[in-house]
C-alpha positions in Angstrom: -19.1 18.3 -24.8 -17.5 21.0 -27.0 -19.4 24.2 -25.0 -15.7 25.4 -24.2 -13.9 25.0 -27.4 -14.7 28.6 -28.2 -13.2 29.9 -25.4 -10.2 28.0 -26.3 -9.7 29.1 -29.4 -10.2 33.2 -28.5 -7.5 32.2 -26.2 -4.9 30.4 -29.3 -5.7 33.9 -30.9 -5.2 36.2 -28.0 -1.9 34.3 -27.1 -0.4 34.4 -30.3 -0.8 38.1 -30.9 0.4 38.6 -27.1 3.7 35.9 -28.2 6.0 38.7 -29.8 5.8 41.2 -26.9 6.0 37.8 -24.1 9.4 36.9 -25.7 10.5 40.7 -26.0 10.3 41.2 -22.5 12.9 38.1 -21.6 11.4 36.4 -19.1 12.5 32.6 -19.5 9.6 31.6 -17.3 6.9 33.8 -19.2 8.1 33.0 -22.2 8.2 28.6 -21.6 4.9 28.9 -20.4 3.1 30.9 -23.1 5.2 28.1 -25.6 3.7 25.2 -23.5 0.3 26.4 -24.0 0.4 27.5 -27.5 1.8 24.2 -28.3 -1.9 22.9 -26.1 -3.9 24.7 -27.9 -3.2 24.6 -31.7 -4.0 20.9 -32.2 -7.3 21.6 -30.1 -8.3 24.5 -32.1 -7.2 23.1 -35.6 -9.5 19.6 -34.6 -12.5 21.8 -33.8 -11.9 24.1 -36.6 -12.2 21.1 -39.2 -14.7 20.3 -37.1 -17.0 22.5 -37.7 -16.2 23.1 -41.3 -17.5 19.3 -41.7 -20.2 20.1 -39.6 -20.9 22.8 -41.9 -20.8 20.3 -45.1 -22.7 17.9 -43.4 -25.9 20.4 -42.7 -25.2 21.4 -46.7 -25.0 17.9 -47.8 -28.3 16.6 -45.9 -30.2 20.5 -47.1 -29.0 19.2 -50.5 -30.2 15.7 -50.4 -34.1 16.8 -48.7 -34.4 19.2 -51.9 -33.1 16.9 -54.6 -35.9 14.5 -56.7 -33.8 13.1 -59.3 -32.8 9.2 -57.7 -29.2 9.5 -59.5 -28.6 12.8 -57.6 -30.2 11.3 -54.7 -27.8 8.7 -54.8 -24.5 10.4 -55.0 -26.1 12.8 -52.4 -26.9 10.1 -50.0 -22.7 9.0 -50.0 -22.1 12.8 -49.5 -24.0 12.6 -46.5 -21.6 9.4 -45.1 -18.5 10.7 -46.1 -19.6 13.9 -44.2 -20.7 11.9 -41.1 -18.0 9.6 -40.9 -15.7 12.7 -41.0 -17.7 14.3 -38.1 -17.2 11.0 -36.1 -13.7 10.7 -36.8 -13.0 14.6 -35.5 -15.2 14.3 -32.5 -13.6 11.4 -31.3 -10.1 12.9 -32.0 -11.2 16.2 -29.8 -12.1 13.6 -27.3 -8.5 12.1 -26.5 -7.3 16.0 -27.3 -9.2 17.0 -24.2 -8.2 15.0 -22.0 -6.5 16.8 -19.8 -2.4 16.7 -20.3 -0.3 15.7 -17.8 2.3 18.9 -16.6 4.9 16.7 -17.0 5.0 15.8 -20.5 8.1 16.9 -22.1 10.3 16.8 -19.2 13.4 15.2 -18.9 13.6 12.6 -15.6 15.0 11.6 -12.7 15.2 8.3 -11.5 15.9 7.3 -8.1 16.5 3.5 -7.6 17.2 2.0 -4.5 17.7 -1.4 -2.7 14.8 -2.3 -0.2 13.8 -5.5 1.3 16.3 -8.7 0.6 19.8 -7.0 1.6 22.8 -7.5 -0.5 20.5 -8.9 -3.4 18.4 -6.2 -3.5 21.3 -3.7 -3.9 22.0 -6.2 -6.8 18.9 -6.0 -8.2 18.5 -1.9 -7.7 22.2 -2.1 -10.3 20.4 -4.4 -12.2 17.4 -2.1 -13.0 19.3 0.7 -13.4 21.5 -1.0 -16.4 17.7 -1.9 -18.1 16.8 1.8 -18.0 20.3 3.1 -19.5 19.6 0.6 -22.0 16.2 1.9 -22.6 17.7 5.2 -23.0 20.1 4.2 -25.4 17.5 2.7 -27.9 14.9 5.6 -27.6 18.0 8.0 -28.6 17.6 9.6 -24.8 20.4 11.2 -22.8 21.4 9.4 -20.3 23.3 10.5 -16.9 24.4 9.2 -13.8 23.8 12.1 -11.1 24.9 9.9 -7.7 25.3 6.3 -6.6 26.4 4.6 -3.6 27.8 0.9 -4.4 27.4 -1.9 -2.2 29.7 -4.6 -1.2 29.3 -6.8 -3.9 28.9 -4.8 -6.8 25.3 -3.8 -6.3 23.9 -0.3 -5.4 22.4 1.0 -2.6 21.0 4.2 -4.0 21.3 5.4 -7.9 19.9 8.3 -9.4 20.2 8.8 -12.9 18.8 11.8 -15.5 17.1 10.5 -18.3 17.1 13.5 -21.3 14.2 13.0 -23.9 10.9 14.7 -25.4 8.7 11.7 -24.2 11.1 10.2 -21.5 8.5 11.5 -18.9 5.5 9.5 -20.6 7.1 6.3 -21.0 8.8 6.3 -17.8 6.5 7.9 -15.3 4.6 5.2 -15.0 8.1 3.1 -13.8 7.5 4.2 -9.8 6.8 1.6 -7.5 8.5 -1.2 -6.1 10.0 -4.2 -8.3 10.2 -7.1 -7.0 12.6 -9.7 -8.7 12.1 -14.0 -7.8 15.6 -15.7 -8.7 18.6 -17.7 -7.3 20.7 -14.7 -6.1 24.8 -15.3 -6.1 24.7 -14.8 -2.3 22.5 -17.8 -1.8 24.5 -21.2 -1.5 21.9 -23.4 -1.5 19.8 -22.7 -4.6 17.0 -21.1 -3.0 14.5 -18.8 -4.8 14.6 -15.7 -3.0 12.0 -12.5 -3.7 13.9 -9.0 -2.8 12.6 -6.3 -4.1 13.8 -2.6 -5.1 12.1 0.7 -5.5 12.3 3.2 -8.2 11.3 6.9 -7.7 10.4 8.8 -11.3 10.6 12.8 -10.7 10.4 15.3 -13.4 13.7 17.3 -13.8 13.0 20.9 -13.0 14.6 23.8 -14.8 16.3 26.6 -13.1 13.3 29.0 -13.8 11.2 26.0 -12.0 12.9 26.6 -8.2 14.3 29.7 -7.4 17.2 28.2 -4.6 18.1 30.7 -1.7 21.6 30.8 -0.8 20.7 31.2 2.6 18.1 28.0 2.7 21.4 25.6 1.7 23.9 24.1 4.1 26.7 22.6 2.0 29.3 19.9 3.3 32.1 18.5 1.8 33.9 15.4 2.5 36.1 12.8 1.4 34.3 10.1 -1.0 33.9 6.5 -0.3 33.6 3.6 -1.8 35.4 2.1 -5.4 36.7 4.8 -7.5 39.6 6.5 -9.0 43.3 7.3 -7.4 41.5 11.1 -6.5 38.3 9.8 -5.6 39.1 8.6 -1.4 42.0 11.4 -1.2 40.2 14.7 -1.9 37.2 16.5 0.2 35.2 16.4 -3.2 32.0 14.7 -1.9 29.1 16.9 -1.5 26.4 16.9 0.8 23.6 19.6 0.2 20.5 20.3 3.0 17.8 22.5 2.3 17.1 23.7 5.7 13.3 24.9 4.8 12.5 21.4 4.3 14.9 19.2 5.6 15.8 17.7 2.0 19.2 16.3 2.3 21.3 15.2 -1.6 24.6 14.4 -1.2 27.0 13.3 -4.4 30.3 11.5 -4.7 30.9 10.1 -7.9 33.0 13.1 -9.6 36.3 14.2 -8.7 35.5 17.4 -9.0 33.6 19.0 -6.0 31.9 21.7 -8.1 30.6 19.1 -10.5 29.1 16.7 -7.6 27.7 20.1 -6.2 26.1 21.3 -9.6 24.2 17.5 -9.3 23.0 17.4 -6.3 21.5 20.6 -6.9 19.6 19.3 -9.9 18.6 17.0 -8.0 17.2 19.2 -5.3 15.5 21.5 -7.7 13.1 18.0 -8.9 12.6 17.0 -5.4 11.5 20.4 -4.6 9.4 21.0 -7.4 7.5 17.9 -6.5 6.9 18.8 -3.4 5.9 22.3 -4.5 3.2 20.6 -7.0 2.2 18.0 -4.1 1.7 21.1 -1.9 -0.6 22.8 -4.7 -2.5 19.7 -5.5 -3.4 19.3 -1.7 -2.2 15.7 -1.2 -2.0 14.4 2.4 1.9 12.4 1.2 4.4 13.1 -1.1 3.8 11.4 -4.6 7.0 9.8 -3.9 6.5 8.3 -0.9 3.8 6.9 -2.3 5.7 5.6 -5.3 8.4 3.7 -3.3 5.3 2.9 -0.7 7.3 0.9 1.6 9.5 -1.2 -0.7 8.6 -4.7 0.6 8.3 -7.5 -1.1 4.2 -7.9 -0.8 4.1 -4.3 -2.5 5.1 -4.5 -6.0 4.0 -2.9 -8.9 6.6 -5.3 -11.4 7.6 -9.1 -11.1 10.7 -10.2 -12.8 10.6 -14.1 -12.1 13.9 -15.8 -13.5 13.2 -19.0 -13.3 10.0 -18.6 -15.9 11.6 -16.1 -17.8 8.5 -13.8 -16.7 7.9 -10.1 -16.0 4.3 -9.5 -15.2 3.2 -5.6 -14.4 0.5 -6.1 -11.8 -1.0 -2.9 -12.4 -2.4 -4.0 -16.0 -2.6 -7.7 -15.6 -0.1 -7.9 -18.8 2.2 -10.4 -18.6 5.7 -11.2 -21.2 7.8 -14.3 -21.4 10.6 -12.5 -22.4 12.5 -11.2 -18.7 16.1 -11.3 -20.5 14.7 -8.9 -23.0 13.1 -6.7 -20.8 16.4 -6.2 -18.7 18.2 -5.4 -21.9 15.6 -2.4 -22.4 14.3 -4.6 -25.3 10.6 -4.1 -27.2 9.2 -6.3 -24.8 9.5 -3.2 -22.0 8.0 -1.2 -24.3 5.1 -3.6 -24.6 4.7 -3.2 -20.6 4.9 0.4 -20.6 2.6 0.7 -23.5 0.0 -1.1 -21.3 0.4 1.4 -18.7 -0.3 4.3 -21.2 -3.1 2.7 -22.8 -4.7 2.5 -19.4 -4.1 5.5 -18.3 -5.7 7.0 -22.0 -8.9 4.8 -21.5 -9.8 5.6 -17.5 -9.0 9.6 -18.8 -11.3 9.1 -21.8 -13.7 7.1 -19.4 -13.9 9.5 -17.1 -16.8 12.1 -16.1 -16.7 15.5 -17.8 
């Protein structure tokens, strides 16, 4: 299981004497990478050098114990030999779960894209309503939190929201958010008291840095145009709306909600830079559909990854089979989200862990 561990840690040794000259030359993206890896590496190649230095005091232990005559030695000898195995367990099992292989993602900060799908006017309502549990998730886990571009409906509700998530393990708690999210209640446009299902969909990006996606000047058609929709004295009167197409691909990001025009511009270019750097890695990793198409899949209400039913004060995450009856706490970004989200991770650990060599 271990046959490569060598390899690994020539490599740890060769990086770090390379590291001084890496960041000397100034090259952001040489340097981030050569950080990434080293950061890999070290708790690999520390496990497996303990490793084998209980390895080593096992085979000493049991050499020990087949020479020794006198039972008292024998003895003490003999719970030498467990100590040293259990240790041996314990590490193997530990360079296990290390070698797993680490998702690229993992440290990144996130985008979010939310948006209303199947149920009309209560699914915009419910797209606001998801985005207020995520700022609030934020806001516990000590994440930044940012809105990058909304578009509000009619009632209060929002058609499309993206938001920027800043946190070392944003990405692994909230990666596994994508998917449609359906929500069972009484909405406040039914008059009748009806349960309706709607549903909304929630896109989870990784944010990509400007050394990610190099954007060509020449590959961008930019628009401005006067906002719409509730805002500020400024907000209907000036041209400060941006719309941004990147003509390669067809990728279109347009942003309202500042005043200023530079400042919706400088957003929906973050924004392009994640969409494009998915697509980049969905190009590499050969898949026949964009990861986020098949995320949002197509939004209805049949195809749900969540279920928030109000009236039994239930969320159930389909994916897992875990269910909490605890819905207004989950909307508040309470522990009981975590608990869903910690089901999700576990899962993931144990069909990694499970899986072939």
């Amino acid at each position: 299981m271990f046959e490569h561990l060598a390899d690994l840690e020539t490599e740890l040794d060769k990086l770090e004497a390379a590291l001084p000259e890496i960041y000397a030359a100034g090259d952001q993206a040489a340097s981030r990478d050569a950080g990434r890896r080293r950061a890999e590496l070290r708790p690999i190649v520390d496990a497996y050098r303990d490793y084998r230095a209980a390895e080593t005091a096992l085979t000493d232990a049991l050499d020990l114990l087949s020479g020794e005559d006198d039972a008292e030695m024998r003895e003490y000898l003999r719970g030498e030999v467990a100590e040293q195995e259990a240790t041996v367990a314990d590490l193997e099992a530990r360079l296990r779960e290390l070698l797993v292989p680490k998702d690229p993602n993992d440290g990144r900060n996130v985008i979010l894209e939310i948006r209303g799908a199947e149920g009309g006017e209560e699914a915009n309502l419910w797209a606001a309503e998801l985005a207020r549990m995520y700022e609030a998730l934020a806001r516990r886990h000590g994440w930044r939190f940012e809105t990058l571009s909304t578009q509000p409906s009619e009632m209060g509700g929002q058609r499309d929201v993206t938001l920027a998530v800043k946190g070392p393990d944003a990405w692994a708690r909230l990666k596994h958010e994508a998917g449609p999210h359906r929500v069972q209640r009484v909405p406040v446009t039914e008059s009748q008291g009806r349960v309706h299902t709607s549903a909304a969909t929630v896109a989870v990006l990784p944010e990509a840095e400007d050394v990610d996606v190099a954007l060509d000047p020449n590959d961008l058609a930019i628009d401005v145009y006067r906002s719409s929709g509730p805002g500020g004295q400024s907000v209907n009167t000036t041209d400060s709306a941006v719309r941004v197409t990147h003509v390669p691909t067809g990728i279109v990001v347009t942003c309202q909600d500042e005043k200023s025009q530079l400042q919706n511009k400088d957003k929906a270019l973050r924004i392009l830079r994640s969409r494009l750097l998915q697509l980049e890695r969905e190009r590499q990793e050969a898949e026949m559909s964009s990861t986020r198409r098949d995320q949002v899949k197509g939004g209805g209400r049949s195809e749900k990854v969540r279920t928030y039913n109000f009236k039994e004060n239930r969320v159930t995450d389909h994916r897992v089979g875990v269910t909490v009856h605890a819905l207004d706490q989950v909307l508040a970004g309470g522990e009981p989200l975590d608990e869903l989200t910690d089901a999700l991770a576990a899962a993931e650990r144990a069909e990694q862990l499970g899986a072939p060599e």
